[in-house]
N, C-alpha and C positions, 0 to 999 in steps of 0.2 A: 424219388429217383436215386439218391441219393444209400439208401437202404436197399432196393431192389437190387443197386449195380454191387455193392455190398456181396449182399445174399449167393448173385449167381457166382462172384470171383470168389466165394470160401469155400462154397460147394466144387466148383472146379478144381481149385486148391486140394481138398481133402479127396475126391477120387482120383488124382496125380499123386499122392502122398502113399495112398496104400501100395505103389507099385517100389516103395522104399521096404517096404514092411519084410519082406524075405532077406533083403540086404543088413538093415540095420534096426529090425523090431521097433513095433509102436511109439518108442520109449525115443529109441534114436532119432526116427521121425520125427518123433515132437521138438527133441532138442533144437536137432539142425532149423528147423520151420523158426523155432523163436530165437534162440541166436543168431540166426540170420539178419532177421527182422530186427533183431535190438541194434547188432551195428547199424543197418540204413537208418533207423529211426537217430539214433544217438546222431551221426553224421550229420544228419537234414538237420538235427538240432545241434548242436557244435556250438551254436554264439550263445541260445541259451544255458545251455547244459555248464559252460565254462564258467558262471556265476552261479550258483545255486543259491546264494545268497540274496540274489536280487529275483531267481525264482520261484523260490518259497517263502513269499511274501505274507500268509496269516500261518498264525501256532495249527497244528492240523494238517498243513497242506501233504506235506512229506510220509504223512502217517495214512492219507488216504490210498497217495499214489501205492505206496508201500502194498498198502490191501489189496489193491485192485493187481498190482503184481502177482501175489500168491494166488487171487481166486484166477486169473488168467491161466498161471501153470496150471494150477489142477484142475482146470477146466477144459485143454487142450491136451493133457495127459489121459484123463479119463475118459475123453473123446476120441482118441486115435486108439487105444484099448480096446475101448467098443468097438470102435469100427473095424480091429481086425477080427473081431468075433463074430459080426451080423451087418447085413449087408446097408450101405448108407443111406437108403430110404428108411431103412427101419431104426438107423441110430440117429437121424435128425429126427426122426418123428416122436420117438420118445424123450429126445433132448427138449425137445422145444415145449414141454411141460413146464419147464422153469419157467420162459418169458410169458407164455398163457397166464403163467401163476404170478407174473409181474400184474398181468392187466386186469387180470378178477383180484388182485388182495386191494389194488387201488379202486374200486369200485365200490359205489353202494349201492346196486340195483340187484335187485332178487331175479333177473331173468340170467344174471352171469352163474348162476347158481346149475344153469342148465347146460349151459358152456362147459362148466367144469365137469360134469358128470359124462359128457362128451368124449369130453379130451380122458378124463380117464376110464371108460370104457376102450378106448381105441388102446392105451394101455394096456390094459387087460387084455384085450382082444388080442394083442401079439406076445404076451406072457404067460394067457392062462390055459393055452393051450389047444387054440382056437376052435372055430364053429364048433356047435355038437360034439364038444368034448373028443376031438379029432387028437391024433398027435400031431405037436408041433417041433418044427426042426431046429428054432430059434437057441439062439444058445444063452442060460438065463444069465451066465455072468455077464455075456456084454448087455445084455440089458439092464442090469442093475449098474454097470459102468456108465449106462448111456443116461440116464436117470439120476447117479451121480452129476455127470457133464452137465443136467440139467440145470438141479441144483445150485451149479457153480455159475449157470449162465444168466440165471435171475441177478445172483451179485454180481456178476459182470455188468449188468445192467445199469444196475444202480449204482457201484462204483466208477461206473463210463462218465453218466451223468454228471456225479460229484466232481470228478477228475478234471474234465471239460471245464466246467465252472471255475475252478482254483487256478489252472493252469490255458497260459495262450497258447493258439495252434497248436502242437500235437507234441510237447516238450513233457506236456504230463502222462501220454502214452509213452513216452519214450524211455521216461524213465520207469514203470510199471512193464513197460519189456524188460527190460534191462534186469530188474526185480524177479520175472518170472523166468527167465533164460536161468536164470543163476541158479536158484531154486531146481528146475529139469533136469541141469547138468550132470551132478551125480547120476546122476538115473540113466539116463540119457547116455552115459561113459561107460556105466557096469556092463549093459545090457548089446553095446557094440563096439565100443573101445575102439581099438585107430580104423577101424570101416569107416568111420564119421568124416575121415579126410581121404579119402578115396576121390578123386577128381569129378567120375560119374553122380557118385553119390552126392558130394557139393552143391553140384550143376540141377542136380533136379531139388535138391534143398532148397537153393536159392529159387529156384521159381515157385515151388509151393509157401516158399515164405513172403513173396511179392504177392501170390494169386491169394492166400490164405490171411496173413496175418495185418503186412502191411496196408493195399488196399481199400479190403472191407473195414478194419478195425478204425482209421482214417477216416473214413466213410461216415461210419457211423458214429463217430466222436461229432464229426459235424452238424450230422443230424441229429445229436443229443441235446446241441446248442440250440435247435429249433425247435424243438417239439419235446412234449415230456414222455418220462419212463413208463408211461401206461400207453399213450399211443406210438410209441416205439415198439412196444409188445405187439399191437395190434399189425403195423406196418410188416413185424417181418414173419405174415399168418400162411404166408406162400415160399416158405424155408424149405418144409418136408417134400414139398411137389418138386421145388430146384432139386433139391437131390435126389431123388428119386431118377429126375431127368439125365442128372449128371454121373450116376451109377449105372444106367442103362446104355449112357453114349459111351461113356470112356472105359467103364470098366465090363460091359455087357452082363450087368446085374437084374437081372426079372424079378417082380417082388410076385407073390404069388396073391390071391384073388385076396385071402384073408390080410396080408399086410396091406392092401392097395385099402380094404376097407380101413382099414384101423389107422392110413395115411388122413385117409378124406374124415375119419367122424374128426381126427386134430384139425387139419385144414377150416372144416364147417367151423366148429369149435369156438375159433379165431373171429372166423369172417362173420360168424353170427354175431358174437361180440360187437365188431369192427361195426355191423349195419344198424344195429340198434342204437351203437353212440352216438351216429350221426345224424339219429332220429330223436336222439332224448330233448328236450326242452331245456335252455338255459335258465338255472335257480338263482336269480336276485340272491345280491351279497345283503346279510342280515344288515 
């Protein structure tokens, strides 16, 4: 539940975000989204954040948080990127390679082998040009942007997990906002300079930074604490269909017959994974 309510608030999030994108480019988007999010998050944490002393209780803790800050920025950077290039069905769809690629590297069964071949056929399928060597209208830099985002969202994954563990309730996202905002900022300033404090632009900041950042990422910190980073992968196999849904409602985005395929072989991809694990035999500890 926890993941799903997650999934659908970042997807809402990011199709409310591109309508930033003429105002104050990708770039500023991202900013305002994670700045935002780091003040609330800092705020809610206040009584921790005012010891770090007593919050960075083992050698390491600080140095994860730390990581898990930069793979965040460049992970919501090279995602709003993408998505002003190709439409949000088709950049979750190819993002979500990374956390697939969480739940097959954690695996030792030969039938994930078929999963992956899957997921990246559906890949190909909206890069190389699609069916019968048709032309396609996809534009390849946001796909290699979004493939990037991927990349960065598998270590999101697993620095979510570590982070959770070192850190109580959501003190160690906070400060890995905080980390990632910082990080944006230059970027985020060149590319729209005082547009960034424009009242409207604020107003819709602030809500994609609640629906996008705060949220799901809260969400799913929690849900980190329960379940591990491979069936975390599995849980969020119904990402590309949320968006897909949520580009259609909000922003009146059509994915065309070949994206819708190359949605579903990700989707199957997952869910086959997902149906076989719940069918493997438990292996006796040696």
């Amino acid at each position: 539940m926890l993941v799903a309510a997650g999934a659908i608030s970042v997807q809402l999030g990011a199709a409310i975000a591109t309508h930033l994108f003429q105002r104050v480019g990708p770039a500023g988007a991202v900013t305002l989204r994670l700045v935002l999010a780091a003040v609330a998050l800092a705020l809610a944490n206040l009584p921790q954040l005012r010891h770090p002393r007593e919050l960075v209780r083992r050698r390491g803790d600080f140095g994860v948080a730390l990581a898990f800050g930069l793979v965040l920025g460049a992970m919501n950077l090279s995602f709003y990127e993408a998505l002003a290039r190709v439409p949000l069905g088709v950049a979750v769809t190819v993002e979500f390679v990374g956390p697939l690629g969480v739940t097959i590297a954690a695996s030792r069964r030969r039938a994930d082998v078929l999963w992956a071949v899957l997921a990246g056929a559906g890949v190909v399928l909206l890069a190389g040009g699609g069916l019968l060597g048709a032309v396609h209208h996809l534009d390849l830099v946001g796909l290699v942007l979004a493939l990037l985002a991927g990349a960065c969202w598998a270590g999101y994954i697993l620095l979510n997990a570590q982070t959770g563990r070192r850190f109580g309730g959501t003190s160690g996202l906070a400060i890995a906002m905080i980390v990632g905002s910082l990080a944006v900022l230059p970027i985020g300033i060149d590319q729209a300079g005082v547009r960034l404090l424009q009242p409207g632009v604020i107003a819709i900041g602030l809500a994609v930074a609640l629906l996008s950042s705060v949220i799901p990422y809260s969400f799913e910190l929690m849900a980190l604490r329960r379940v591990t980073p491979r069936a975390f992968g599995i849980l969020l196999s119904m990402d590309p269909a949320f968006a897909a849904l949520a580009g259609l409602i909000v922003l009146g985005q059509h994915l065309t017959a070949i994206e819708v395929s190359a949605l579903v072989l990700v989707v199957v991809a997952n869910a086959g994974s997902a149906w076989f694990d719940q069918r493997e035999p438990v292996m006796p500890e040696a």
